[in-house]
BALUM-129137 format. One record per residue (C-alpha): residue number from 1; residue in three letters; y, x, z. Coordinates in pm, whole numbers, plus 50000, padded with zeros to 5 digits. Last residue first. Layout:
BEGIN
(torke NUM; ALA; (Y; X; Z));
...
END
This chain:
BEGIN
(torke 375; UNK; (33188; 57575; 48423));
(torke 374; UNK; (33257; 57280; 48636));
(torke 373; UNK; (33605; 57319; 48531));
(torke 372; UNK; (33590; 57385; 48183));
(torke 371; UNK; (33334; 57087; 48196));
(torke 370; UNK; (33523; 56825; 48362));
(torke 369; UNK; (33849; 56915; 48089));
(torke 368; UNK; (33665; 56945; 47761));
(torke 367; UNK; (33537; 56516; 47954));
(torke 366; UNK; (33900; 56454; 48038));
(torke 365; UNK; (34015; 56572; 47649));
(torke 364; UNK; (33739; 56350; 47532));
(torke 363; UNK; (33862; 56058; 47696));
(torke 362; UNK; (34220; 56073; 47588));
(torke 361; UNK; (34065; 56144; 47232));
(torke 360; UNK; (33934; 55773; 47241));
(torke 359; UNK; (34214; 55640; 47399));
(torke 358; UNK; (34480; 55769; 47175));
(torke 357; UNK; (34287; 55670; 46815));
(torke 356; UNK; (34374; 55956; 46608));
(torke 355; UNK; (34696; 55945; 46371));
(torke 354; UNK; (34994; 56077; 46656));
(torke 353; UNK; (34783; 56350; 46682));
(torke 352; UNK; (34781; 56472; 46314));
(torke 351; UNK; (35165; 56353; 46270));
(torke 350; UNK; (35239; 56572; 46576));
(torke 349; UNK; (35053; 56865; 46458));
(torke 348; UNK; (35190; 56889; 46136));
(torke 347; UNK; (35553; 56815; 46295));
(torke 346; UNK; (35529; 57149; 46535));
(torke 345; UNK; (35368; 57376; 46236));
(torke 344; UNK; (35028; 57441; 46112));
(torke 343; UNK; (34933; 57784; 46024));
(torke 342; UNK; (34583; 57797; 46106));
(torke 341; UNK; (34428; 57761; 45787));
(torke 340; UNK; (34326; 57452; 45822));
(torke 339; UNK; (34684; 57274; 45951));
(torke 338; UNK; (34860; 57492; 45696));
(torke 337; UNK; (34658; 57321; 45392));
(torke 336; UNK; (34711; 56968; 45513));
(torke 335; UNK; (35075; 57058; 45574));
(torke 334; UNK; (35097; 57185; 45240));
(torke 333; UNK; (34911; 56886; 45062));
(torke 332; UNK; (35035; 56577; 45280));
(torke 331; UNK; (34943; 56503; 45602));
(torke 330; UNK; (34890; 56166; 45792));
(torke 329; UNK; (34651; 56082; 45509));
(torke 328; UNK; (34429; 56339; 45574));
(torke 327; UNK; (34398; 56336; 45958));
(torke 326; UNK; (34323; 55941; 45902));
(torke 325; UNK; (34046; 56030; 45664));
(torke 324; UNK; (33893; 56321; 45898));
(torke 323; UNK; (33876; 56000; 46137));
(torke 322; UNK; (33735; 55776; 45938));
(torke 321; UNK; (33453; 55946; 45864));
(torke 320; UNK; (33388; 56080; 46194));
(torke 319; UNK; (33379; 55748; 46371));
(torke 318; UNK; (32993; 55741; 46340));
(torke 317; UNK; (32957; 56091; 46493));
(torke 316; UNK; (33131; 55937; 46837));
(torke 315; UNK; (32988; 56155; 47120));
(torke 314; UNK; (32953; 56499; 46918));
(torke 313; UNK; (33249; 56377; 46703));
(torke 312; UNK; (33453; 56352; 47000));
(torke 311; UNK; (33391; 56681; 47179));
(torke 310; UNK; (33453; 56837; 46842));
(torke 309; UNK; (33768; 56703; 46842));
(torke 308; UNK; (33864; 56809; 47213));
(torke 307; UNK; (33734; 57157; 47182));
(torke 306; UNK; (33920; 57172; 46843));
(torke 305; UNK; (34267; 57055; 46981));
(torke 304; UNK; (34196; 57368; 47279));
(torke 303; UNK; (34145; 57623; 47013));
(torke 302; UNK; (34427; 57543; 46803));
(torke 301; UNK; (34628; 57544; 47116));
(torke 300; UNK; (34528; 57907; 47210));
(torke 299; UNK; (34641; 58025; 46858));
(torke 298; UNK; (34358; 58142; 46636));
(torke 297; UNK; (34321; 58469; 46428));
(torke 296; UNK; (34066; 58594; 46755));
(torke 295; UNK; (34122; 58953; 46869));
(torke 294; UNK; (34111; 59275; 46619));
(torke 293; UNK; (34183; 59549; 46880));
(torke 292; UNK; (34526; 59718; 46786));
(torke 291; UNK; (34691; 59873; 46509));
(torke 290; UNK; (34928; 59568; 46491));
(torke 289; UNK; (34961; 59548; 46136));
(torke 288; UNK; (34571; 59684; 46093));
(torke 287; UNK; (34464; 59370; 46309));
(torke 286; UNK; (34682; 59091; 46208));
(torke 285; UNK; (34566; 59174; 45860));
(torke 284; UNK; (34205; 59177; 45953));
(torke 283; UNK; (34215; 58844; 46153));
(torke 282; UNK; (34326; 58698; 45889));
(torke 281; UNK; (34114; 58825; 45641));
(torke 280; UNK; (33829; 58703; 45887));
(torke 279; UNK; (34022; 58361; 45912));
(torke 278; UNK; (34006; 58294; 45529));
(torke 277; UNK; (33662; 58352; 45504));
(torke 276; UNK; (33510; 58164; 45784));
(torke 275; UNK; (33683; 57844; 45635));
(torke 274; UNK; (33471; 57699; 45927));
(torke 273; UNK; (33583; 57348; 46028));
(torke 272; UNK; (33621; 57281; 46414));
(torke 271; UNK; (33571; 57600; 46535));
(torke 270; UNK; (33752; 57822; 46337));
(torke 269; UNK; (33536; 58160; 46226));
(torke 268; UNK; (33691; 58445; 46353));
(torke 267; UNK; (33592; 58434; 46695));
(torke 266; UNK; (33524; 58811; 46760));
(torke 265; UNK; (33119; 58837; 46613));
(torke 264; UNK; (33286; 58604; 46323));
(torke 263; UNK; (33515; 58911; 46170));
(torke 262; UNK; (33551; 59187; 46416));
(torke 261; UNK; (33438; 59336; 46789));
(torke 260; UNK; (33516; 59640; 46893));
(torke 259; UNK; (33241; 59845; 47062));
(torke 258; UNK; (33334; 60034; 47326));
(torke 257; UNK; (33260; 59731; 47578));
(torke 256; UNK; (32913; 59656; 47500));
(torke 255; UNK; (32838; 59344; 47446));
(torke 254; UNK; (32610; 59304; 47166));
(torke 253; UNK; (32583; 59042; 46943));
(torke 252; UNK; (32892; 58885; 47014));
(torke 251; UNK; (32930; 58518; 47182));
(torke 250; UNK; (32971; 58212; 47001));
(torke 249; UNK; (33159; 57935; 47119));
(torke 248; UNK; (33200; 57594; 46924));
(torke 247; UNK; (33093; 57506; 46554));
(torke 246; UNK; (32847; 57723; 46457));
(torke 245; UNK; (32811; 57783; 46036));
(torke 244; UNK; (32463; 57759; 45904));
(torke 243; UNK; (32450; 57789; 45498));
(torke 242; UNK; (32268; 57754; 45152));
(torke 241; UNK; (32291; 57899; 44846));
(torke 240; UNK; (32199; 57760; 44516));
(torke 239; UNK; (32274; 57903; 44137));
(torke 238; UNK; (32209; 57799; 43793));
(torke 237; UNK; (32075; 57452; 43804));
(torke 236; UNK; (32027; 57242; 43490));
(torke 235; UNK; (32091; 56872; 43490));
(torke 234; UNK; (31904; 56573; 43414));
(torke 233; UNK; (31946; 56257; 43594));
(torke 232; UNK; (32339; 56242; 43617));
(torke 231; UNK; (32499; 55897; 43668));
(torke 230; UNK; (32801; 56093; 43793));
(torke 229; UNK; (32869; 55838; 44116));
(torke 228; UNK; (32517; 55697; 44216));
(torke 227; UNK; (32300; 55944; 44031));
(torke 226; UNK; (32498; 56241; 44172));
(torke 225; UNK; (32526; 56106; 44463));
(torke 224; UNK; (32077; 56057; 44497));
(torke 223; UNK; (32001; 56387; 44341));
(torke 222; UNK; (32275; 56570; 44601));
(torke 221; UNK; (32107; 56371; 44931));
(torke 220; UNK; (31749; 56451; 44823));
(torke 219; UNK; (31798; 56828; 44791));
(torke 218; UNK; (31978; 56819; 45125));
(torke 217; UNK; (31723; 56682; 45282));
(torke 216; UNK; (31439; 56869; 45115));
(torke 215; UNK; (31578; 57143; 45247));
(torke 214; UNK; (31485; 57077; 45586));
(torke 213; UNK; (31759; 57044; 45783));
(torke 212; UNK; (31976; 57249; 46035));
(torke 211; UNK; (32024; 57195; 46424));
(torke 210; UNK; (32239; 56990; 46682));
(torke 209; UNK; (32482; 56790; 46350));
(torke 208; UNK; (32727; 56795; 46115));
(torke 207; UNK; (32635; 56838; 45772));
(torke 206; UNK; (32702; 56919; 45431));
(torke 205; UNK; (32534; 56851; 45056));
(torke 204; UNK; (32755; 57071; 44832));
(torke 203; UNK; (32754; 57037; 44408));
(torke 202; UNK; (32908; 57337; 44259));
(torke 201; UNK; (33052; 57206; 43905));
(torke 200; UNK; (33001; 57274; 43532));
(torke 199; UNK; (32994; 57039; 43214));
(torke 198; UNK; (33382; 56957; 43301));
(torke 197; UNK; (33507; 57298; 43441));
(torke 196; UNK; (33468; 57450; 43743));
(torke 195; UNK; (33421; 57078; 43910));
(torke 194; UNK; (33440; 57176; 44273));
(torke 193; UNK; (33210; 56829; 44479));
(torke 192; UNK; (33178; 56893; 44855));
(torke 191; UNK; (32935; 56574; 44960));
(torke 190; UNK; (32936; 56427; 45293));
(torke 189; UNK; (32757; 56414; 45630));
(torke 188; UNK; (32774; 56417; 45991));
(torke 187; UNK; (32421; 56374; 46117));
(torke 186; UNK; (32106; 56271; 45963));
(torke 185; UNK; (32150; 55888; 45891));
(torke 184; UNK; (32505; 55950; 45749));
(torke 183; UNK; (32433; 55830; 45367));
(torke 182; UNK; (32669; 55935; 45162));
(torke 181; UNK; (33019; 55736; 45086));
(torke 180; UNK; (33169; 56026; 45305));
(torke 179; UNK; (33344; 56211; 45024));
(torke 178; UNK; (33491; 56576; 45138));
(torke 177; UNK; (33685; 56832; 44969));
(torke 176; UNK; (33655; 56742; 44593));
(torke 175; UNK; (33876; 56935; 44393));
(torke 174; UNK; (34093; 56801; 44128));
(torke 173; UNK; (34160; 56937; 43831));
(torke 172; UNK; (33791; 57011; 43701));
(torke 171; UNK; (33689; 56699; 43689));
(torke 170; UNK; (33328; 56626; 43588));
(torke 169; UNK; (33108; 56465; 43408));
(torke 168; UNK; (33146; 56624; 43064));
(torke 167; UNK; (32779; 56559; 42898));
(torke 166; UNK; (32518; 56841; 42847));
(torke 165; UNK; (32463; 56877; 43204));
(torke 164; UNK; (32565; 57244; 43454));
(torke 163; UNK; (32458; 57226; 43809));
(torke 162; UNK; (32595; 57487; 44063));
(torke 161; UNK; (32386; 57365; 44394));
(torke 160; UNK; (32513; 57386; 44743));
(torke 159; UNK; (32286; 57330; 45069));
(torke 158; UNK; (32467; 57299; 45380));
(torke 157; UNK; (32498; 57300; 45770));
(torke 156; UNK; (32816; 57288; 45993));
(torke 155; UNK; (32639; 57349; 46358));
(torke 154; UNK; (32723; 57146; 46676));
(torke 153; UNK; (32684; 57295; 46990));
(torke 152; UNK; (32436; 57270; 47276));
(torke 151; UNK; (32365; 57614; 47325));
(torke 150; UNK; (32585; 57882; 47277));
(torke 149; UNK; (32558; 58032; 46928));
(torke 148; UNK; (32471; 58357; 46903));
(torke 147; UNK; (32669; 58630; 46685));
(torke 146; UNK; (32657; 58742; 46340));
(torke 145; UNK; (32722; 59164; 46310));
(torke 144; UNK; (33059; 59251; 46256));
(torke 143; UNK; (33069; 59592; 46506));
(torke 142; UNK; (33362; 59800; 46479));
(torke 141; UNK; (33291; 60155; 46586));
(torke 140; UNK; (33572; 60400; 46744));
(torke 139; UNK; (33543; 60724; 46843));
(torke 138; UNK; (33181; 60804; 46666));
(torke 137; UNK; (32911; 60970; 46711));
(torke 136; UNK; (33002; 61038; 47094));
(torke 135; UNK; (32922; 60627; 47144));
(torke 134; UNK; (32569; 60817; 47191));
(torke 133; UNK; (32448; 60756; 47536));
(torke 132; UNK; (32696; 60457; 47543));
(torke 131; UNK; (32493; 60290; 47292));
(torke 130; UNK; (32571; 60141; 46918));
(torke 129; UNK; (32551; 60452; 46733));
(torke 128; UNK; (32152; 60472; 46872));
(torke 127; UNK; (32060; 60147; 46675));
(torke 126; UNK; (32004; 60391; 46378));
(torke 125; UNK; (31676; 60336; 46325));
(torke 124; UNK; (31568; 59978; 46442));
(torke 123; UNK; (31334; 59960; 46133));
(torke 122; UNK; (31223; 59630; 46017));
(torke 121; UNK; (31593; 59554; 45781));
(torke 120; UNK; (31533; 59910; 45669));
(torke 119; UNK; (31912; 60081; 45764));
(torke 118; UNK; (32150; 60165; 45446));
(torke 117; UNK; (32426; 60379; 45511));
(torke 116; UNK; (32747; 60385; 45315));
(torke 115; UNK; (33003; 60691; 45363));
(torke 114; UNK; (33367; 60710; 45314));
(torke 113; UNK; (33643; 61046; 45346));
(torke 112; UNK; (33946; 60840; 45275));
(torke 111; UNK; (34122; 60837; 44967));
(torke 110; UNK; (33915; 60559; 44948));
(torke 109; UNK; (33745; 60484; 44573));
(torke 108; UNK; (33424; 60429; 44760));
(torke 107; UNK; (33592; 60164; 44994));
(torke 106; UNK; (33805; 59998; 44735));
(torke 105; UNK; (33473; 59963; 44493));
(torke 104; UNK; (33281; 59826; 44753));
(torke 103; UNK; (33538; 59569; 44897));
(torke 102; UNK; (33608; 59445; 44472));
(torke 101; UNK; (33160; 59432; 44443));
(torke 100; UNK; (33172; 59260; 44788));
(torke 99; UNK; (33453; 59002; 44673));
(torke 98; UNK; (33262; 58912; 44329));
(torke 97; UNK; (32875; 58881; 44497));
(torke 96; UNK; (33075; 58652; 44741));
(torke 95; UNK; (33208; 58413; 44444));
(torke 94; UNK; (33488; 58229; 44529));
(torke 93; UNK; (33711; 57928; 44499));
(torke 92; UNK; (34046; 57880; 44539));
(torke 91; UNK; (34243; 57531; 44700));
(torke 90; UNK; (34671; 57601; 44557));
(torke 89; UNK; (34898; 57637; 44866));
(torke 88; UNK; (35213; 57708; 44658));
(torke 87; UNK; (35174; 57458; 44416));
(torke 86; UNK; (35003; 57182; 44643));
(torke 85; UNK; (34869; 56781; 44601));
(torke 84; UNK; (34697; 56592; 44803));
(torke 83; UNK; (34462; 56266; 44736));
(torke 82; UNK; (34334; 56028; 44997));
(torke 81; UNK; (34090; 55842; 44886));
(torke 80; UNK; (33952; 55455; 45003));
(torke 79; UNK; (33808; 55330; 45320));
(torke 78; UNK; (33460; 55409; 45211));
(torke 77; UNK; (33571; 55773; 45223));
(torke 76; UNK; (33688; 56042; 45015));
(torke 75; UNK; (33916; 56307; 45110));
(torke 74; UNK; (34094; 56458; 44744));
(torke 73; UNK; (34223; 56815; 44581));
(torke 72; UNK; (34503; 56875; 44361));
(torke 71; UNK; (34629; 57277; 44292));
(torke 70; UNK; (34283; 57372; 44246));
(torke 69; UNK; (34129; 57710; 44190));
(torke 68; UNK; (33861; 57916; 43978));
(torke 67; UNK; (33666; 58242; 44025));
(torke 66; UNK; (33899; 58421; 44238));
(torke 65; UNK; (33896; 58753; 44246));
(torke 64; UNK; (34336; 58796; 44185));
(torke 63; UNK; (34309; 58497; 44483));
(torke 62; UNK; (34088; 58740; 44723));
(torke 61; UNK; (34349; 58986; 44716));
(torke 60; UNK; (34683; 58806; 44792));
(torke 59; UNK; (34459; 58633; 45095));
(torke 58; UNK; (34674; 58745; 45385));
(torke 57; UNK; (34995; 58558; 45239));
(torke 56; UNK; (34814; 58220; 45201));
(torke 55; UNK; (34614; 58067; 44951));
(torke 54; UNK; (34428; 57786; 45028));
(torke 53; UNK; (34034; 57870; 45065));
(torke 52; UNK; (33692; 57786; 45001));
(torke 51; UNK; (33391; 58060; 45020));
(torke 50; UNK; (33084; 58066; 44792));
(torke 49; UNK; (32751; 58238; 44792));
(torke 48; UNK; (32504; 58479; 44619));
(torke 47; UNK; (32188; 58610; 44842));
(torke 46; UNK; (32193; 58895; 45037));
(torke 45; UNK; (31894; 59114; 44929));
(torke 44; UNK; (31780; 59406; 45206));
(torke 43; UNK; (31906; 59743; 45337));
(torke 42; UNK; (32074; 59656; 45633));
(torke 41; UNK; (32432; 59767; 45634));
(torke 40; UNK; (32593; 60088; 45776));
(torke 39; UNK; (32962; 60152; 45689));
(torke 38; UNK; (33084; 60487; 45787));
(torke 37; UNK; (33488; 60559; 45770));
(torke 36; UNK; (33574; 60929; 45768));
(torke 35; UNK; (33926; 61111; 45826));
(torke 34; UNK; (34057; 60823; 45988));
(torke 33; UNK; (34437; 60641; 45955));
(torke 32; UNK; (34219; 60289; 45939));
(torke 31; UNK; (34450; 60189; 45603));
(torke 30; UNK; (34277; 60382; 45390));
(torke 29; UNK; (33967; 60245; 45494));
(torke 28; UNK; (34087; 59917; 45418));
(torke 27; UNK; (33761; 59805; 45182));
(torke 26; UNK; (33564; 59876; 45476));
(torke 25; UNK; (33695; 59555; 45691));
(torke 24; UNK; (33686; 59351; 45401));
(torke 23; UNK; (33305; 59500; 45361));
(torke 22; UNK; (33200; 59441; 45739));
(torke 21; UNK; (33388; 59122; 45774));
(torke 20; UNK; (33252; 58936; 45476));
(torke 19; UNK; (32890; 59115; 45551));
(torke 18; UNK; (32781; 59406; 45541));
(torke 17; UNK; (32733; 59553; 45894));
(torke 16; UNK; (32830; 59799; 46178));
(torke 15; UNK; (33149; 59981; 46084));
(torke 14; UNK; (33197; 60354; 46223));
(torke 13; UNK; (33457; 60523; 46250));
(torke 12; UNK; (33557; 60915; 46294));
(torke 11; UNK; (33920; 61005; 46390));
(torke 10; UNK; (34101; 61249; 46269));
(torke 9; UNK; (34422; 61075; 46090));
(torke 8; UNK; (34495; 60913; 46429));
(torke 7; UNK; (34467; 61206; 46621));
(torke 6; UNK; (34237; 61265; 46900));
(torke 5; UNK; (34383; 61336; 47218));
(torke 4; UNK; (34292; 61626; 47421));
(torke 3; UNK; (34091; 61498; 47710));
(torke 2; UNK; (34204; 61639; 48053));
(torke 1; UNK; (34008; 61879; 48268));
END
């Protein structure tokens, strides 16, 4: 007998976790055409933390919850600074505990029929909405749990501290994006310096490398710049987070076929650099314009450059300081800004390739080439 069709303004969904993509996801219900929208969430603390962005057209909503932004920003390494400038692609700044409270109160104020369950973070109860036994629940569920890495990758690693000192260290005009003159003993390193203002600033120890550090690592790393180049000694901390970001293939939590995949658990997050944020709205927008599965926010190409980069600062970490300094000085502040948010066009990519040292990546692209193939 054939299935009557559900319509689209009777359907039931389901959204498995609270995270970035869970909550951005939930704070469209409206636009979901269902009659009910569940969000379940594990019932436990999530601690306070940052995301970076330029502003685009996808992020009109995040930029009115901003906490601060930056028109100027700067690359810093012991070759000298690169500094870029943007009006239209100004560098934001913000608060997670700010962009879950907006998602919350869009989803509860739904004209939607919404529901939020919380699951203990010990207790498996509720697992039986993600199995074909019981996909009946629901007719559609979007799952945005974290995935697992592959093995073998490199991870983007970090320890942030918002400091506040009784003398005006900082500037709060210009955002710092990356200074290499830190030690690189550990991995990939540098410092990720946002003066909010100039007694305030999020201070951001960062790595590239196999596996995450021992705190103390990062701790050390932050005391020791910020005596070198803000001769601070004494500061008060308000706030720390601290983050693991893969950089190369993930794959989802579960793979069940009737689940759709969003946010990082469907390749959100960009490879080569992160901006996890930025690419889950992204990938959201695409998603309800198209009314289709969400899919990946990133063009095949994009993709393929960051196999080949990443490939090179696995083999060649030492060169990775110059190297993210060449890629800033070939752009300038909109084409910087497009080329990390995924919107880069023809001449943005051409003056980023025609800066990297040809033999070098030449290599690279024939070892991402040996290993798709004996894969």
């Amino acid at each position: 007998m054939k299935q009557k069709a559900i319509r689209t303004n009777e359907k039931t969904i389901a959204i498995l976790g609270g995270g970035c993509a869970g909550w951005s996801l939930a704070a469209k219900a409206e636009q979901l055409s269902a009659k009910s929208v569940t969000l379940y969430l594990k019932e436990e603390i999530r601690p306070s933390h940052s995301w970076g962005f330029w502003q685009m057209p996808w992020l009109s909503d995040a930029v009115l919850s901003k906490r601060s932004k930056w028109n100027s920003w700067q690359i810093i390494t012991e070759e000298g600074t690169v500094n870029h400038n943007s009006i239209k692609h100004a560098y934001h700044n913000l608060k997670s505990d700010d962009w879950f409270n907006w998602c919350r109160n869009q989803f509860l104020q739904a004209n939607t029929k919404t529901k939020i369950i919380k699951l203990p973070v010990t207790n498996t109860e509720g697992n039986h909405i993600i199995t074909s036994k019981h996909k009946k629940t629901f007719d559609c569920i979007y799952d945005s749990r974290s995935p697992k890495a592959e093995k073998n990758i490199l991870f983007q690693h970090f320890k942030g501290i918002e400091i506040k000192t009784t003398n005006p260290v900082f500037n709060p005009e210009v955002a710092t994006l990356m200074d290499f003159r830190v030690s690189q003993k550990n991995g990939i390193h540098f410092m990720y310096v946002l003066g909010y203002d100039a007694f305030t600033a999020l201070v951001e120890s960062t790595f590239f490398s196999p596996s995450p550090h021992s705190e103390e690592i990062y701790d050390e790393a932050i005391k020791d710049y910020l005596e070198r180049f803000y001769d601070l000694y004494n500061f008060e901390i308000i706030h720390s987070e601290i983050g693991v970001i893969p950089m190369g293939d993930v794959k989802p939590l579960d793979s069940n076929p009737f689940l759709h995949k969003i946010g990082s658990n469907a390749g959100a997050v960009r490879p080569s650099s992160g901006y996890a944020f930025s690419f889950i709205q992204k990938q959201i927008m695409n998603f309800l314009n198209n009314q289709s599965k969400p899919c990946s926010p990133h063009t095949k190409f994009d993709l393929w450059m960051d196999k080949i980069f990443l490939e090179v600062l696995r083999t060649n970490p030492r060169r990775a300081p110059s190297l993210f300094f060449r890629m800033a000085k070939a752009l300038d502040g909109d084409s910087f800004a497009r080329f990390l948010s995924g919107e880069a066009k023809i001449w943005d990519y051409i003056f980023v390739i025609s800066s990297m040292p040809k033999w070098l990546f030449l290599k690279c692209t024939f070892k991402v080439m040996f290993k798709k193939r004996k894969g």
